[in-house]
N, C-alpha and C positions, 0 to 999 in steps of 0.2 A: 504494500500500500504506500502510496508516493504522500510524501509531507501535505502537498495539497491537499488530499483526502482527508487527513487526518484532521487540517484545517475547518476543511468545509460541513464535518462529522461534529467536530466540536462548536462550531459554531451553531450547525441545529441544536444541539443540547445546550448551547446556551442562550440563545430565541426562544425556543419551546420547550427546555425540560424534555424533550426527546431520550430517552430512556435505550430506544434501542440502538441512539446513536454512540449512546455513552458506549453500551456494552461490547459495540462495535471495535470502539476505540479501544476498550480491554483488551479485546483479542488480539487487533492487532500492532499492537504495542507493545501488551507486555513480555513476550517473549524477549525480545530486544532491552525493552529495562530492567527485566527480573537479570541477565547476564551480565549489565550495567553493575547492577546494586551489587550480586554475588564477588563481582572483582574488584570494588569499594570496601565493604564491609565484613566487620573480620569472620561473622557468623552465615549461616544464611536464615537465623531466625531475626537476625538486625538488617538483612537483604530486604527479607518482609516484610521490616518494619518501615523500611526504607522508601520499598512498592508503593507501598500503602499511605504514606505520609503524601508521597508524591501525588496520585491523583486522589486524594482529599483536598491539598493545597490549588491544585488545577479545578477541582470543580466548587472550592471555596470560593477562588479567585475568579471565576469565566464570566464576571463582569468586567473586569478590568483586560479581558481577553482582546489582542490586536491585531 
């Protein structure tokens, strides 16, 4: 999935609360962050925690999204 998609996925969820755009975005992201965070963080229970902080902070923030 190319940045744009991801953009334009995120963007409906944050227009309309589109839910299945979020999950989209899960899918096809976190394979690529979950490998991110394992090679950051010294555990992979602190990887997860890492995940997880991340799109919380992205859909805390998806008003200020640009």
């Amino acid at each position: 999935m190319s940045e744009r998609e991801v953009e334009e996925l995120f963007e409906r969820w944050r227009r309309r609360r589109d839910v299945d755009a979020l999950g989209e975005i899960f899918d096809r992201t976190s394979p690529e962050l979950w490998k991110l965070a394992l090679s950051l963080a010294p555990t992979s229970a602190d990887a997860e925690d890492a995940l997880q902080a991340t799109y919380l902070a992205a859909i805390e923030r998806a008003a200020s999204f640009d």
